[in-house]
C-alpha atoms as one frame of an Amber mdcrd trajectory, in Angstrom:
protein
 -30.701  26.563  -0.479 -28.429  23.767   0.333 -28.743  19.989   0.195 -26.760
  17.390   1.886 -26.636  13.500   0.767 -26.689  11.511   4.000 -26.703   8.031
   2.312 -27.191   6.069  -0.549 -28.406   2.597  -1.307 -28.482  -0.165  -4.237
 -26.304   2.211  -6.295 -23.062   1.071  -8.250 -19.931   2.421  -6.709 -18.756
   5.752  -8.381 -22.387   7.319  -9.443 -22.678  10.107 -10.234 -26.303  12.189
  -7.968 -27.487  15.257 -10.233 -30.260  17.347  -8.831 -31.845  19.935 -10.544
 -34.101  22.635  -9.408 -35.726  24.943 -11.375 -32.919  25.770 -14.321 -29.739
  25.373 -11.569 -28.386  22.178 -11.776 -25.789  20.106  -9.407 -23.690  16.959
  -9.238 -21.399  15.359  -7.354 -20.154  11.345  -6.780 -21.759   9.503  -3.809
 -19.516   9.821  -1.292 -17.550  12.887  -2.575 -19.609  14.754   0.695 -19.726
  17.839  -1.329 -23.289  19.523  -0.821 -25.672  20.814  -3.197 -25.455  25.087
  -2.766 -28.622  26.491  -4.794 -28.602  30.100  -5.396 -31.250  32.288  -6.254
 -33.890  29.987  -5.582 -37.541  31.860  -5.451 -39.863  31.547  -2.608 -42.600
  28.537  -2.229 -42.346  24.910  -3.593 -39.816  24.093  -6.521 -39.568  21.503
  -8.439 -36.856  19.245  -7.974 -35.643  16.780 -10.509 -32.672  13.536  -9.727
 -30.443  11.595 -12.216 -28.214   8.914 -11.597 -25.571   8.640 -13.735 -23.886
   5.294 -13.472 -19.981   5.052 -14.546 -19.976   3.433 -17.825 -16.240   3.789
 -18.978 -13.230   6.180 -17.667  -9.692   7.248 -19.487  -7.350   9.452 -17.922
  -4.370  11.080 -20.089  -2.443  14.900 -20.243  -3.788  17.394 -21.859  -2.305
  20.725 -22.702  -3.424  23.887 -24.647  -3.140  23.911 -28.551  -5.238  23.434
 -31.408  -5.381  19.865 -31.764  -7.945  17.193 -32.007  -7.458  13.734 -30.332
  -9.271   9.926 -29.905  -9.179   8.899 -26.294  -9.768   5.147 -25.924 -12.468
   4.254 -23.020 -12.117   1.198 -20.603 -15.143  -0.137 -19.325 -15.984   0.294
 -15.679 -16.760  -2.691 -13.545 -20.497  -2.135 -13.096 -23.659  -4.378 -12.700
 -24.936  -2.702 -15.104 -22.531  -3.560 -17.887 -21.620  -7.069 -18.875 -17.740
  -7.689 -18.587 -16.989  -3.758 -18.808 -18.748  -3.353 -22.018 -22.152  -1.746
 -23.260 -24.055  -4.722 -25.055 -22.969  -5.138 -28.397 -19.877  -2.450 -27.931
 -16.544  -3.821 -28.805 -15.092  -0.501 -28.596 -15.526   2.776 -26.387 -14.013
   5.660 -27.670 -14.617   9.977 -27.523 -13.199  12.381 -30.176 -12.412  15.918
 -29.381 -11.098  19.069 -30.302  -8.550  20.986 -28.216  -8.130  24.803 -28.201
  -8.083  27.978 -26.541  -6.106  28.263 -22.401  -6.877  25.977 -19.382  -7.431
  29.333 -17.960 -11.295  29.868 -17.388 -11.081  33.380 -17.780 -12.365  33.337
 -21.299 -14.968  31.060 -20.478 -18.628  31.617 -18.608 -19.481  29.163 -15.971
 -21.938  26.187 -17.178 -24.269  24.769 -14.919 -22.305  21.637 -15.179 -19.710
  23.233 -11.923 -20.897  21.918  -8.904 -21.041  25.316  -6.673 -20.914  28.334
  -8.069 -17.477  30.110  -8.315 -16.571  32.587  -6.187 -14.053  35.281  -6.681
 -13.196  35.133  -2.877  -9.957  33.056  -1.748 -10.675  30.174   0.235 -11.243
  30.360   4.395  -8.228  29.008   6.637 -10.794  26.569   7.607 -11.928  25.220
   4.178  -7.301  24.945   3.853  -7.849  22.849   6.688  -9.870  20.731   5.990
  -8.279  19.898   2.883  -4.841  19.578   3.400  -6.835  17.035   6.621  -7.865
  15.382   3.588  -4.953  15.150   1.509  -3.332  13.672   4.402  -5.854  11.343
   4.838  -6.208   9.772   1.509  -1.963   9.386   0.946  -2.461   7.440   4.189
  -4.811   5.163   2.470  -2.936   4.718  -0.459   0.206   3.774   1.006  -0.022
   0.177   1.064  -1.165   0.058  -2.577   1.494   1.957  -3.471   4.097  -0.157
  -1.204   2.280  -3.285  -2.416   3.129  -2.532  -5.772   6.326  -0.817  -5.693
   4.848   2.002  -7.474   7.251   4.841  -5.933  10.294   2.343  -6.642   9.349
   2.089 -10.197   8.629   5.541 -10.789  11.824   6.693  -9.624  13.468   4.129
 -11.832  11.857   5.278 -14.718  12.809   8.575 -14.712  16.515   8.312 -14.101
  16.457   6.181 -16.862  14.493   8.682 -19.413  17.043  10.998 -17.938  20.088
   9.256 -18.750  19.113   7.736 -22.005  17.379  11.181 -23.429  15.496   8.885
 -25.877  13.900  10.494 -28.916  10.078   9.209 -27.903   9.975   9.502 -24.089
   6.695   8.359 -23.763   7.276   4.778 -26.350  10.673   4.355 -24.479   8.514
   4.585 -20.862   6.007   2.214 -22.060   8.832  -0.208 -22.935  10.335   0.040
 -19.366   6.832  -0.117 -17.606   5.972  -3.635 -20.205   9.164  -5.156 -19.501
   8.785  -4.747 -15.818   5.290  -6.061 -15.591   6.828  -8.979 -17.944   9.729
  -9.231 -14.886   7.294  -9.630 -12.139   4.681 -11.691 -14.114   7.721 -14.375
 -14.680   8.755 -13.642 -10.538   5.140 -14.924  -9.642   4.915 -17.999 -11.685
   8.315 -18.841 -11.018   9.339 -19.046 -14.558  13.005 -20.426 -15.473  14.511
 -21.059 -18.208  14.192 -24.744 -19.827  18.195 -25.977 -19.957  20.102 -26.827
 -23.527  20.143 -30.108 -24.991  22.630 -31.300 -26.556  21.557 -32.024 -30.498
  20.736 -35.988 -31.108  23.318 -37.459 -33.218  22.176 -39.116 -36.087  22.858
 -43.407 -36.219  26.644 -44.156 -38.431  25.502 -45.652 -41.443  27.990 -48.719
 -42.597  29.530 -47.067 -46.304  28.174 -49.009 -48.946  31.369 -50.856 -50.177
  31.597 -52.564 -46.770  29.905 -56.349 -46.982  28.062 -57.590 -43.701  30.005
 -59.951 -41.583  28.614 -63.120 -41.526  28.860 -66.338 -39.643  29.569 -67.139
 -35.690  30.662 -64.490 -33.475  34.563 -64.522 -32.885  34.380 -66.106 -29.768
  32.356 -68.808 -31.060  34.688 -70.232 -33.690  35.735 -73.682 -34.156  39.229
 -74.717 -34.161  40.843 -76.603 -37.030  40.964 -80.599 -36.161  44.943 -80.428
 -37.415  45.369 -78.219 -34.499  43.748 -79.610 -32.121  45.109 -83.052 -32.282
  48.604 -81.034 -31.933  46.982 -79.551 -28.746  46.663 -82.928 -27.301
């Protein structure tokens, strides 16, 4: 049996439809178009059971195969049903796992948590179609947010520089870069300069002690002698 969403209503943008019938179980994101295959389904009326699973908080990082255990900080998702990207009284969001074994998942059964079942069977030509239609059609989309932000630019940047400088911590000296040029364009848009030098304020020159205060009429204010001026006339 196969189900098809057609639309969706009053939900918050990336949720997350899960139908279960019977003990098979199915989920995909609104929009994603993927349908709902259920195999093995018996004859007559089954009963069918729908979550909604709103997004809550997302992370994204690399992750490779070892034996390893890690903390992956969460950032709240904007959502009407959180307030300011954060459960009610959660500061912070965080999972803990452990790492081991392959990516490969030869060594492990499928879980009803895979969305169709898997199929040993290569893809058809068709299904290649259709996807590399897709792929085509979501770098078209994503072009101007990538030109808007000079994302490709920066990028390419980057890794000449890790190339040339070989630091010791590639990923602390690529955080650097990346801070300093979000500090560079942050100054660009608020058209920040740099506040000239002043020159340091000079203090008053203080008369030395041992000099004595001039006193009496200015210079060109003095009187001359009478003996003089009779002489004058």
């Amino acid at each position: 049996m196969e189900l098809k969403l057609l639309g969706a209503r009053g939900l918050p943008e990336g949720s997350l439809v899960s139908i279960k019938i019977g003990t098979i179980r199915r989920q995909a994101a609104i929009g994603s178009g993927k349908p709902y295959r259920f195999g093995g389904i018996g004859e007559g009326k089954q009963q069918m059971k729908v979550d909604i699973y709103a997004p809550v908080a997302h992370a994204r990082l690399l992750i490779e195969p070892c034996e390893a255990k890690c903390t992956v900080q969460l950032e709240g998702s904007s959502s009407a049903a959180l307030g300011k990207g954060r459960l009610l009284g959660v500061q912070d969001m965080a999972l803990d796992f452990s790492v081991s074994g392959s990516l490969s998942g030869a060594d492990f059964p499928a879980s009803d948590n895979d969305n169709c079942s898997n199929q040993a069977s290569r893809p058809s030509s068709a299904l290649s179609d259709r996807n590399a239609a897709r792929r085509h059609q979501v770098a078209l989309e994503t072009q101007p947010y990538f030109e808007q932000h000079h994302l490709m630019e920066v990028m390419q940047v980057l890794l000449q520089s890790v190339i040339k400088d070989k630091p010791a911590d590639p990923y602390t000296y690529m955080m650097g870069v990346l801070k300093n040029t979000r500090d560079a364009a942050a100054a660009k848009l608020e058209g920040w300069s740099p506040k000239p030098e002043q020159a340091p304020l000079q203090a008053p020159r203080q008369r030395p002690a041992s000099a004595q205060a001039r006193t009496g009429p200015a210079p060109n204010e003095l009187e001359i002698p009478k003996a003089k001026a009779s002489a004058l006339r």
